[in-house]
ROVEX-274751 format. One record per residue: residue number from 1; y, x, z of N, C-alpha, C in turn. Coordinates in nm, 4 decimals, decimal comma. Each point is the difference from the previous one (the first is absolute). Example, Ala and Ser with C-alpha at 12.3 -4.5 7.8 and 13.67 -1.06 7.14 Angstrom:
! residues 2
{num = 1 | n.Y = -0,5690 | n.X = 1,3190 | n.Z = 0,7800 | ca.Y = 0,1190 | ca.X = -0,0890 | ca.Z = 0,0000 | c.Y = 0,1200 | c.X = 0,0900 | c.Z = 0,0000}
{num = 2 | n.Y = 0,1050 | n.X = -0,0350 | n.Z = -0,0720 | ca.Y = 0,1190 | ca.X = 0,0820 | ca.Z = 0,0060 | c.Y = 0,1090 | c.X = -0,0770 | c.Z = 0,0730}
END
This chain:
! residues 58
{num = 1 | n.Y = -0,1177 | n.X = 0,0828 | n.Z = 0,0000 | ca.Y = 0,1177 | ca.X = -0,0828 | ca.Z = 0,0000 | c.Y = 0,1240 | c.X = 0,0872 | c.Z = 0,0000}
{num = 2 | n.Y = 0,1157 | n.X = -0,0088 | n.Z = -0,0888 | ca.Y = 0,0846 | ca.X = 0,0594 | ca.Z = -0,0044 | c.Y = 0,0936 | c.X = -0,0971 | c.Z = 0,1187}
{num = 3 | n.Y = 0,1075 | n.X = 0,0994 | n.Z = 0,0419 | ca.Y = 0,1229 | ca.X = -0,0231 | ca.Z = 0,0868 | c.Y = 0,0206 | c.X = -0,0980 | c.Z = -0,0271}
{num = 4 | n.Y = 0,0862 | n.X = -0,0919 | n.Z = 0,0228 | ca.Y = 0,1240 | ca.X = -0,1192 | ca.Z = -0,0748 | c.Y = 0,1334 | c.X = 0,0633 | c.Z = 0,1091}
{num = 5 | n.Y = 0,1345 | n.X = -0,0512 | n.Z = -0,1008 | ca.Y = 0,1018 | ca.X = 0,0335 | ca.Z = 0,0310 | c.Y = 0,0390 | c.X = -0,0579 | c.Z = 0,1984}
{num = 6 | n.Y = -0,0944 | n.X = -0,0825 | n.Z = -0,0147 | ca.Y = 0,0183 | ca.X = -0,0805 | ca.Z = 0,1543 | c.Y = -0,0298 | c.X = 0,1268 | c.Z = 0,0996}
{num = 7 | n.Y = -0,1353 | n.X = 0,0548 | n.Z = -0,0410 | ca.Y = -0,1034 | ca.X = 0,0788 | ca.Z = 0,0617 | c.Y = 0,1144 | c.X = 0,1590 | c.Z = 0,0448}
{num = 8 | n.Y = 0,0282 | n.X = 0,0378 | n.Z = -0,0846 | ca.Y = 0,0608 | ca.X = 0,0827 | ca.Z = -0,0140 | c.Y = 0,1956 | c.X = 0,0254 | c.Z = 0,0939}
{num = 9 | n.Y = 0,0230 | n.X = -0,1312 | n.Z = -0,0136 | ca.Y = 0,1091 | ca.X = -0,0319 | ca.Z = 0,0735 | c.Y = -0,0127 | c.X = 0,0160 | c.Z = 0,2234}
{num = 10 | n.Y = -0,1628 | n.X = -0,0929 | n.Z = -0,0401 | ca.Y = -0,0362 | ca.X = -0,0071 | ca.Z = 0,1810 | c.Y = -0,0511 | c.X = 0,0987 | c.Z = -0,0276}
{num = 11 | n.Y = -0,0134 | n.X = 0,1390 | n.Z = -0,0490 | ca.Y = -0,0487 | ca.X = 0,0932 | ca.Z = 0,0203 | c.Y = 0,1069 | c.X = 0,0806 | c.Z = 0,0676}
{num = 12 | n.Y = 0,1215 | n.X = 0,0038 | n.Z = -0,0977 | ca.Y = 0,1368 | ca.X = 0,0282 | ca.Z = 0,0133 | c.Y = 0,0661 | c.X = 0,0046 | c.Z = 0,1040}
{num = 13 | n.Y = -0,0163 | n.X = -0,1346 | n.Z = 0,0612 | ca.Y = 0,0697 | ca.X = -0,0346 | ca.Z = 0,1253 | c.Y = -0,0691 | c.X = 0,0595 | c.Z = 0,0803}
{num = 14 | n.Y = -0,1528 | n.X = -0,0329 | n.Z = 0,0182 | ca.Y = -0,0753 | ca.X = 0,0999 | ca.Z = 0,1336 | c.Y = 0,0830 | c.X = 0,1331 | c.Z = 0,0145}
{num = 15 | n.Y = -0,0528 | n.X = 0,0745 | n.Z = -0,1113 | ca.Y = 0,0771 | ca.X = 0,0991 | ca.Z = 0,0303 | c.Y = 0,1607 | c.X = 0,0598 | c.Z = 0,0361}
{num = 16 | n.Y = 0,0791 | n.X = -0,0565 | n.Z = -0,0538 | ca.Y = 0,1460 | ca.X = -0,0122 | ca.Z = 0,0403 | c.Y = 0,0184 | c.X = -0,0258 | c.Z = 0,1440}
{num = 17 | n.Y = -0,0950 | n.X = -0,0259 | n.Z = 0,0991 | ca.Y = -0,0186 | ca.X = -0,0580 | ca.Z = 0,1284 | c.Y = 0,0132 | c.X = 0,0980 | c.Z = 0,0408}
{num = 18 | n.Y = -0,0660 | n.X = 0,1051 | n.Z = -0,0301 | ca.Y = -0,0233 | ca.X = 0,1545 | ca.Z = 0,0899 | c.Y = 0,1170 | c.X = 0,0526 | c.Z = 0,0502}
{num = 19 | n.Y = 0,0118 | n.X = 0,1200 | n.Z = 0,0544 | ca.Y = 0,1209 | ca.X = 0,0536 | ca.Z = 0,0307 | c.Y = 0,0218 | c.X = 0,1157 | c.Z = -0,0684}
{num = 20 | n.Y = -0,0937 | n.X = 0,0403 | n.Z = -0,0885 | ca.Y = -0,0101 | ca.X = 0,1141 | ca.Z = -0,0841 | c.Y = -0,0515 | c.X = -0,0047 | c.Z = -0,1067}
{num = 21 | n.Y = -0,0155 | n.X = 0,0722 | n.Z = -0,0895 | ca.Y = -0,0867 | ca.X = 0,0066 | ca.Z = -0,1526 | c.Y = -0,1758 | c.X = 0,0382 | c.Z = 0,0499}
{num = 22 | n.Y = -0,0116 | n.X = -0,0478 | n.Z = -0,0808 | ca.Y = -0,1546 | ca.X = 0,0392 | ca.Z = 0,0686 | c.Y = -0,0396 | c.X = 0,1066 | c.Z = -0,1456}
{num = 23 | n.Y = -0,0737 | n.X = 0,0888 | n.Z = 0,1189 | ca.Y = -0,0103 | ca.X = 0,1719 | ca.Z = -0,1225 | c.Y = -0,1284 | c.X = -0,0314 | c.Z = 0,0720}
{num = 24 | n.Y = -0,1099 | n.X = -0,0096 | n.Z = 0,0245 | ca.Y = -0,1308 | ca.X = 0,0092 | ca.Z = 0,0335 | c.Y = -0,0563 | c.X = -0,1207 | c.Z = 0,0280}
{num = 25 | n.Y = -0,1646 | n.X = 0,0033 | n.Z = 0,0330 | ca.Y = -0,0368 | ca.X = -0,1154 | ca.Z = 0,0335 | c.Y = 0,0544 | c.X = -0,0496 | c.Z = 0,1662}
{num = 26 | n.Y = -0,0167 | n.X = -0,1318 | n.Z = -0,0040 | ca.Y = 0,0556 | ca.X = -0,0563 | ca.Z = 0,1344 | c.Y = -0,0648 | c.X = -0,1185 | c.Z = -0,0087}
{num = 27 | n.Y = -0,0235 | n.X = -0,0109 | n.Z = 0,1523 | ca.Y = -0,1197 | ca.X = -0,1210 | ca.Z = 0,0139 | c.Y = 0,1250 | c.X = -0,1525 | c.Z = 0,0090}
{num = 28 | n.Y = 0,0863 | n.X = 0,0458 | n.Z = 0,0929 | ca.Y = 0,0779 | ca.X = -0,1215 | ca.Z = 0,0027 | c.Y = 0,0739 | c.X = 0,0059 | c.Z = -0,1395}
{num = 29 | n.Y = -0,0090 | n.X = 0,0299 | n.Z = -0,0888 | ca.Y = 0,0660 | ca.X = -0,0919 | ca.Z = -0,1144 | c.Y = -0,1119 | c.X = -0,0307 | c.Z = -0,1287}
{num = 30 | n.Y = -0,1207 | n.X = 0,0895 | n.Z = 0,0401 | ca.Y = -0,1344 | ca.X = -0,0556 | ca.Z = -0,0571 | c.Y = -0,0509 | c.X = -0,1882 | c.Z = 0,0438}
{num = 31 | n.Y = 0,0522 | n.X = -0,0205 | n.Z = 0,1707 | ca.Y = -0,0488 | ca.X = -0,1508 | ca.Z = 0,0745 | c.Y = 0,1324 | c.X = -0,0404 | c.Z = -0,0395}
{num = 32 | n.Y = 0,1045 | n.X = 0,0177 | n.Z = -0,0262 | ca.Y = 0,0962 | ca.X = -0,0910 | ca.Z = -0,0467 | c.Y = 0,0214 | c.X = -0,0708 | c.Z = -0,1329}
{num = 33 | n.Y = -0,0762 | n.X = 0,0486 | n.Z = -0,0394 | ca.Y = -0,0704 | ca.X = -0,0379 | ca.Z = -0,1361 | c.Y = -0,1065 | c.X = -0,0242 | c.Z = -0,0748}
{num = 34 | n.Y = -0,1052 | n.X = 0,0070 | n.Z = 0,0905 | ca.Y = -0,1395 | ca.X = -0,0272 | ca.Z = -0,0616 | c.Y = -0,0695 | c.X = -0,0738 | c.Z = 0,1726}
{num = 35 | n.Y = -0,0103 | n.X = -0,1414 | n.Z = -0,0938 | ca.Y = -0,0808 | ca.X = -0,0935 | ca.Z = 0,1384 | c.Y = -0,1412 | c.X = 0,0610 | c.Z = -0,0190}
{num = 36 | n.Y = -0,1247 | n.X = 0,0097 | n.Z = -0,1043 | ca.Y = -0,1077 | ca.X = 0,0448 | ca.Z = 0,0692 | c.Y = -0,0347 | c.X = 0,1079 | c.Z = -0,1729}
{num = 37 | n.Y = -0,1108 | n.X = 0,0375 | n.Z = 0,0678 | ca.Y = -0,0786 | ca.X = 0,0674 | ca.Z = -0,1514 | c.Y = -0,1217 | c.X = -0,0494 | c.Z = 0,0303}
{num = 38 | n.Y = -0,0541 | n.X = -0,0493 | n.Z = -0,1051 | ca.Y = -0,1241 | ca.X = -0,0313 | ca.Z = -0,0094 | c.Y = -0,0842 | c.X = 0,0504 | c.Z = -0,0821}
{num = 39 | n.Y = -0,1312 | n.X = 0,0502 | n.Z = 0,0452 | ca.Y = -0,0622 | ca.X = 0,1167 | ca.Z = -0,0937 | c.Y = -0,1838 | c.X = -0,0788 | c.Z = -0,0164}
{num = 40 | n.Y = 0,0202 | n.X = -0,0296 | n.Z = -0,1382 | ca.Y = -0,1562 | ca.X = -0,1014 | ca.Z = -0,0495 | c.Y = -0,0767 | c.X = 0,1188 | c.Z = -0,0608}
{num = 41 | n.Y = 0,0403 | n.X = 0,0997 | n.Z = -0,0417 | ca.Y = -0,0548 | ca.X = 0,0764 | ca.Z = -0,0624 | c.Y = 0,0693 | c.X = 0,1809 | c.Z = 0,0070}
{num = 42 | n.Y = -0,0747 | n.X = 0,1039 | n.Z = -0,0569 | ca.Y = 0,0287 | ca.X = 0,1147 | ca.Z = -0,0077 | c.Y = 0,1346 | c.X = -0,0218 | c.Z = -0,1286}
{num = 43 | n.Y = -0,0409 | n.X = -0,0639 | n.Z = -0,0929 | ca.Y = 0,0896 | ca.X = -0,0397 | ca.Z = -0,0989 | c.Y = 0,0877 | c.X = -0,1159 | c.Z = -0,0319}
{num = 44 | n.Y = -0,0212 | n.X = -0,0951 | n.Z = 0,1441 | ca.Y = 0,0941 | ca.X = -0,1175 | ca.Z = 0,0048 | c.Y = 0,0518 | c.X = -0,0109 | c.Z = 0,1429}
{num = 45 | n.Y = 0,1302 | n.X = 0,1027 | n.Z = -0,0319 | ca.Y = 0,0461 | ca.X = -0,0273 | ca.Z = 0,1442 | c.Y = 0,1676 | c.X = -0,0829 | c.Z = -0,0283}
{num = 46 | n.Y = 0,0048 | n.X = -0,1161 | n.Z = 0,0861 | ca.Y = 0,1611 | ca.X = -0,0551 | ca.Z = -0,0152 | c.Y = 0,0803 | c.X = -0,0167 | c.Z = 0,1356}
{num = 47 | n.Y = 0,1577 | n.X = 0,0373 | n.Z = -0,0464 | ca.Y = 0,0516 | ca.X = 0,0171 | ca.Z = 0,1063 | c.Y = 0,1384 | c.X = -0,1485 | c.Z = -0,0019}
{num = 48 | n.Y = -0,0269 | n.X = -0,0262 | n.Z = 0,0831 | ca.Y = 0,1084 | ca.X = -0,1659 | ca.Z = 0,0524 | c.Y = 0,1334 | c.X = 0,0254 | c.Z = 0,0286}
{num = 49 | n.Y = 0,0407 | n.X = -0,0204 | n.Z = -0,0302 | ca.Y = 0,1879 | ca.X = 0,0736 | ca.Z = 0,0527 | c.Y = 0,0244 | c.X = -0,1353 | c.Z = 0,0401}
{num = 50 | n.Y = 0,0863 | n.X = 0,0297 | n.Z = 0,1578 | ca.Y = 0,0312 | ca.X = -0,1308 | ca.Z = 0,0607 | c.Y = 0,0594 | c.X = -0,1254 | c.Z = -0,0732}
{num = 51 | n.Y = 0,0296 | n.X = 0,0319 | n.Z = -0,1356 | ca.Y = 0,1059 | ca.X = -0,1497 | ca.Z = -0,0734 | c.Y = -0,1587 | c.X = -0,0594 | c.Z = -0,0405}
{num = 52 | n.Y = -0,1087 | n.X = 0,0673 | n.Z = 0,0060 | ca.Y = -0,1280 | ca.X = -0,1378 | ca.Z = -0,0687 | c.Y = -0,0029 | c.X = 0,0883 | c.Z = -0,0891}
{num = 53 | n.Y = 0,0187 | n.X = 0,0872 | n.Z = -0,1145 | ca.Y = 0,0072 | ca.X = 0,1030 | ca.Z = -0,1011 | c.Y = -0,1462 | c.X = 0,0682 | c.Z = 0,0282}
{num = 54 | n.Y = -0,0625 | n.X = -0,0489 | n.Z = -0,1538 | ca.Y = -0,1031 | ca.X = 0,1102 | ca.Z = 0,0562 | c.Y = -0,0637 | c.X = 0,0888 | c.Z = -0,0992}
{num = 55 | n.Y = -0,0087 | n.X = 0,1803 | n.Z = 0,0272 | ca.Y = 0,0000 | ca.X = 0,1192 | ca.Z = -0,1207 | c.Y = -0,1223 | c.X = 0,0092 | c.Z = 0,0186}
{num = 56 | n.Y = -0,0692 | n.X = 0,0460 | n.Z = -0,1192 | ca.Y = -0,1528 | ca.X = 0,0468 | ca.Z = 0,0292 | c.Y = 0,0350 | c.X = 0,1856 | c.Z = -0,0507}
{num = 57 | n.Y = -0,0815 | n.X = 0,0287 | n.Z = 0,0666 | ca.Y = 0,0281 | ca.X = 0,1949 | ca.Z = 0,0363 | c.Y = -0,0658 | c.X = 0,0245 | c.Z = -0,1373}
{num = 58 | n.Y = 0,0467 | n.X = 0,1012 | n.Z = -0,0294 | ca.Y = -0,1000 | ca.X = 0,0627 | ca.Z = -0,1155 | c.Y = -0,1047 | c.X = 0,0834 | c.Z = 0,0226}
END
């Protein structure tokens, strides 16, 4: 599933929340944006971003 412009916007905002740029991984702006991952397979894993949005991993 590709982005949609919606997806991309509440992506936007999560991040603008922070108090800094984020240069590495970080768990709190990884949970501010992704409600769960769900993993059916080695090759079907999808991840839920809190708006209901949902990416399948490659």
């Amino acid at each position: 599933m590709q982005a949609t412009k919606a997806d991309i916007k509440f992506c936007l905002k999560q991040l603008q929340k922070q108090d800094r740029l984020l240069q590495a991984f970080n768990a709190q702006s990884l949970c501010a944006l992704v409600n769960h991952i769900t993993v059916f397979s080695k090759e079907d894993i999808r991840i839920t971003l809190r708006n209901g949005s949902e990416i399948k991993a490659l």
